[in-house]
ChimeraX commands (.cxc) that place a marker at each C-alpha (Angstrom):
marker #1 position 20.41,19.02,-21.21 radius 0.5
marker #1 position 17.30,18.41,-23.17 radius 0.5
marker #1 position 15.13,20.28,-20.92 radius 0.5
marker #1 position 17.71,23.39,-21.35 radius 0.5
marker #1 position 17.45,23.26,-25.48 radius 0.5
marker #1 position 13.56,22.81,-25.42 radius 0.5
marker #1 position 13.40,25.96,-23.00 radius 0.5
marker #1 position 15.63,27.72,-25.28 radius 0.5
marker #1 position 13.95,27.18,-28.57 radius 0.5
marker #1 position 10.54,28.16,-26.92 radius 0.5
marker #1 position 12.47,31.38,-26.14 radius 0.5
marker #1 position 13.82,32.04,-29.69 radius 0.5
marker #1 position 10.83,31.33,-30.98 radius 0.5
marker #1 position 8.58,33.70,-28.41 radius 0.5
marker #1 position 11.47,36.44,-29.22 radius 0.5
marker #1 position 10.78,35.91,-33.52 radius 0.5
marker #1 position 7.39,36.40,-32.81 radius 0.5
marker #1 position 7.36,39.76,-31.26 radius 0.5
marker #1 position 9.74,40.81,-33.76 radius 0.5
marker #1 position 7.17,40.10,-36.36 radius 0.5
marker #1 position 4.32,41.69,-34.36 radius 0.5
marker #1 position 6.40,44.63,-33.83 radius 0.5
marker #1 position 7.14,44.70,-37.47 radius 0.5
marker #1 position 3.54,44.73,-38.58 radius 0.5
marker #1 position 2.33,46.72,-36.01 radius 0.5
marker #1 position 4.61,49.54,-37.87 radius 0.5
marker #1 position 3.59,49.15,-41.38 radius 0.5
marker #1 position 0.12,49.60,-40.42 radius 0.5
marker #1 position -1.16,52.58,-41.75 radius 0.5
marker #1 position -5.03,53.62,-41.27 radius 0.5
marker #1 position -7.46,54.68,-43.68 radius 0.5
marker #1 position -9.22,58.06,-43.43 radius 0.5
marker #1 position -12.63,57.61,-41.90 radius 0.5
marker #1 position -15.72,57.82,-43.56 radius 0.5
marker #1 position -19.14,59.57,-42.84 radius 0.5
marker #1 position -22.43,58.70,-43.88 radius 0.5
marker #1 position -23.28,62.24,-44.80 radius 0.5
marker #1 position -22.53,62.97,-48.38 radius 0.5
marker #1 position -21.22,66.48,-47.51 radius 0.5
marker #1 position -19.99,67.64,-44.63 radius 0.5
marker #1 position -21.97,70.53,-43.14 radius 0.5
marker #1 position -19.73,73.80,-43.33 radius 0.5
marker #1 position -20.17,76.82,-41.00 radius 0.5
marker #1 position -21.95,78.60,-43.69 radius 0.5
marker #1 position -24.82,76.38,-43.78 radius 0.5
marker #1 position -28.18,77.05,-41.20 radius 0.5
marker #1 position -29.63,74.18,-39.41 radius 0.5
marker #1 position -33.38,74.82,-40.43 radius 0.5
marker #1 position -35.87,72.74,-38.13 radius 0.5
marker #1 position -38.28,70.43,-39.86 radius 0.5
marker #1 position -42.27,70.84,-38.68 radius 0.5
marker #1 position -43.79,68.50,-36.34 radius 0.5
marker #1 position -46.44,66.20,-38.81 radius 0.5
marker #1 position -49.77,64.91,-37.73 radius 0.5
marker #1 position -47.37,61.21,-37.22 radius 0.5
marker #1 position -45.16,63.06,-35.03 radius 0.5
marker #1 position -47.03,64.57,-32.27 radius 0.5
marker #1 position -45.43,65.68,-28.58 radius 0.5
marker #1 position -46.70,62.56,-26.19 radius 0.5
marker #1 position -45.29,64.16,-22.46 radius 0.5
marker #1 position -43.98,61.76,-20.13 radius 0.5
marker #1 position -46.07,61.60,-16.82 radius 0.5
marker #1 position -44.07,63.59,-14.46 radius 0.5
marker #1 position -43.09,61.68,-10.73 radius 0.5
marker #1 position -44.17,63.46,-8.24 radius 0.5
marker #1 position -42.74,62.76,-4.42 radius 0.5
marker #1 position -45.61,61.76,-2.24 radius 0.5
marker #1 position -44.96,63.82,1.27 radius 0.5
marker #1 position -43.18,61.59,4.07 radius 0.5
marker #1 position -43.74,61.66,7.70 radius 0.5
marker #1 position -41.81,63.93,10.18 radius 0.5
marker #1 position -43.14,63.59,13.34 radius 0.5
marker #1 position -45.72,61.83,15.05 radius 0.5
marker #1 position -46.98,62.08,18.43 radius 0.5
marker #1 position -50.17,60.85,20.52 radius 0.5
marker #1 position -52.08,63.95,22.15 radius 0.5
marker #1 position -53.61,63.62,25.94 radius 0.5
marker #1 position -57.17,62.26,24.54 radius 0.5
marker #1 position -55.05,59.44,23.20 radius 0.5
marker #1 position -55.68,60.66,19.32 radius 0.5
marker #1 position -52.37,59.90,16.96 radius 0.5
marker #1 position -50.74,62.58,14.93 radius 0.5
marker #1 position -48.18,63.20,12.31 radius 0.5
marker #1 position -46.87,66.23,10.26 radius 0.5
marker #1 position -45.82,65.76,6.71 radius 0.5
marker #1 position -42.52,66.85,4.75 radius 0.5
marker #1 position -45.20,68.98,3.14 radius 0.5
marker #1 position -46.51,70.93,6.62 radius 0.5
marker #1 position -49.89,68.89,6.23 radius 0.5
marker #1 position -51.11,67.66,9.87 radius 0.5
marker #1 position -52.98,64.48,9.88 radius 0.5
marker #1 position -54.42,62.06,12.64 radius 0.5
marker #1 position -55.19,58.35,12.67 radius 0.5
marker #1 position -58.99,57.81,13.25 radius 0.5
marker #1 position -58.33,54.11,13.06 radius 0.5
marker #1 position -58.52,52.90,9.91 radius 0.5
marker #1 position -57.12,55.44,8.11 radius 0.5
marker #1 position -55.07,58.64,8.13 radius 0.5
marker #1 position -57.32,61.83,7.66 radius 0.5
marker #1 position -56.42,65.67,6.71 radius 0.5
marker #1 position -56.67,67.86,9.90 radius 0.5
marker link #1:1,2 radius 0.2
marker link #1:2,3 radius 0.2
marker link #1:3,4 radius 0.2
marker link #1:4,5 radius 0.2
marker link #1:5,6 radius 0.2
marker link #1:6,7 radius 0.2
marker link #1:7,8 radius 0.2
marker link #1:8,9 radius 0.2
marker link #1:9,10 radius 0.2
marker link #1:10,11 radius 0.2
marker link #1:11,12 radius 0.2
marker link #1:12,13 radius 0.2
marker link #1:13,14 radius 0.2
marker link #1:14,15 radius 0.2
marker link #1:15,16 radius 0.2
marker link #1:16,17 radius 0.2
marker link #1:17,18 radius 0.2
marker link #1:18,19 radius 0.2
marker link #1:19,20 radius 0.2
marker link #1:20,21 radius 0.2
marker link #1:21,22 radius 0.2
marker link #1:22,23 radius 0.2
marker link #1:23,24 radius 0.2
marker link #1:24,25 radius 0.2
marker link #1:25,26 radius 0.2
marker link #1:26,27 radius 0.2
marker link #1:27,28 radius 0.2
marker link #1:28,29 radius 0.2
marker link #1:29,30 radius 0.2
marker link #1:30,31 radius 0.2
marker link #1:31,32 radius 0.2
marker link #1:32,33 radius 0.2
marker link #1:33,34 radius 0.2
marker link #1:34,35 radius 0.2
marker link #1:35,36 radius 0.2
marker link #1:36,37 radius 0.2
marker link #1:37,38 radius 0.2
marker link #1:38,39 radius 0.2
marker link #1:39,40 radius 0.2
marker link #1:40,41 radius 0.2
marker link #1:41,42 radius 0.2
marker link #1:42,43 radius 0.2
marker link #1:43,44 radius 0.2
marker link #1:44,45 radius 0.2
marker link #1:45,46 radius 0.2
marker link #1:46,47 radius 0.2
marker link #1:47,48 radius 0.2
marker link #1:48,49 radius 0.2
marker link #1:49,50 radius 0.2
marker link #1:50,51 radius 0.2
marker link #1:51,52 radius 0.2
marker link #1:52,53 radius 0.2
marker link #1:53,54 radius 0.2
marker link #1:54,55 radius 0.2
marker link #1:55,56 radius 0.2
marker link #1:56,57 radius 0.2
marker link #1:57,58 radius 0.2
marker link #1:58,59 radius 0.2
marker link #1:59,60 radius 0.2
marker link #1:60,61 radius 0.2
marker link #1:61,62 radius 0.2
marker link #1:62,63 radius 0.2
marker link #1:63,64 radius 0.2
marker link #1:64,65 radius 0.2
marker link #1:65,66 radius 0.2
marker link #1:66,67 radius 0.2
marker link #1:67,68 radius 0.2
marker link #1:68,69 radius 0.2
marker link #1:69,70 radius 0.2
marker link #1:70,71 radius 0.2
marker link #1:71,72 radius 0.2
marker link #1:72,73 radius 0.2
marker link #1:73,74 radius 0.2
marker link #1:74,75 radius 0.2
marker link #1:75,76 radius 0.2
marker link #1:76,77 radius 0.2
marker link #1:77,78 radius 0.2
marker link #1:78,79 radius 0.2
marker link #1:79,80 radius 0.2
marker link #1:80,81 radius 0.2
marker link #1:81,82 radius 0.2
marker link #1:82,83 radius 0.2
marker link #1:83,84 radius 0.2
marker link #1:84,85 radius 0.2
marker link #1:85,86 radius 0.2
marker link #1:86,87 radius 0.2
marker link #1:87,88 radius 0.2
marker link #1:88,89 radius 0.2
marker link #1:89,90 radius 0.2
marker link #1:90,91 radius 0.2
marker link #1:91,92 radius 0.2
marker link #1:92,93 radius 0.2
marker link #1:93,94 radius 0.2
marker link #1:94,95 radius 0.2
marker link #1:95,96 radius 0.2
marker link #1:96,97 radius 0.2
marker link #1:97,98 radius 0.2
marker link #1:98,99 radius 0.2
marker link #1:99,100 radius 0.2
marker link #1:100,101 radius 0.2
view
C-alpha cells in the first residue's frame, strides 16, 4: 500500500512539473536580435573595396602538385627494368636509381 502512494505522488508530482514547463515555455517571448553594425546596409549603398597597404600584401600558397605514378613496368630481353608514368614519361632502373629515357 505504501509502495502504491509513494509511486503515485512521484507521478503527481512529475505531471505538476510539466505543467509548469509547459506554462513557461509559452510565456516566453524573444527579443529582436541585434547586429553589430550600426546601420544596416540598404540596397542603395555600393560596396567600395578598400586598397591593399604595404601591411597587407598577397603571400600565395605553394600550390601541390601530383608527382606522376607508375603504370606499367616490365623487364626487356637484355634484362634492363622499365616503367611508364601517369605522365607518358618512360624510365629504366640502372640500379640505383630510376633515370629519364
Amino acid at each position: 500500500m505504501i509502495a502504491i502512494a509513494v509511486v503515485a505522488i512521484i507521478l503527481s508530482l512529475a505531471a505538476v512539473m510539466v505543467f509548469m514547463r509547459k506554462k513557461n515555455s509559452d510565456e516566453l517571448v524573444l527579443a529582436p536580435k541585434q547586429y553589430d553594425s550600426p546601420e544596416p546596409i540598404t540596397q542603395t549603398q555600393q560596396y567600395e573595396p578598400q586598397p591593399i597597404t604595404q601591411t597587407q600584401q598577397y603571400d600565395p600558397q605553394p600550390t601541390m602538385v601530383a608527382a606522376a605514378t607508375e603504370v606499367q613496368r616490365w623487364t626487356d630481353e637484355s634484362g634492363h627494368t622499365w616503367r611508364t608514368m601517369t605522365d607518358n614519361s618512360t624510365e629504366w632502373w640502372n640500379g640505383s636509381d630510376w633515370q629519364k629515357r
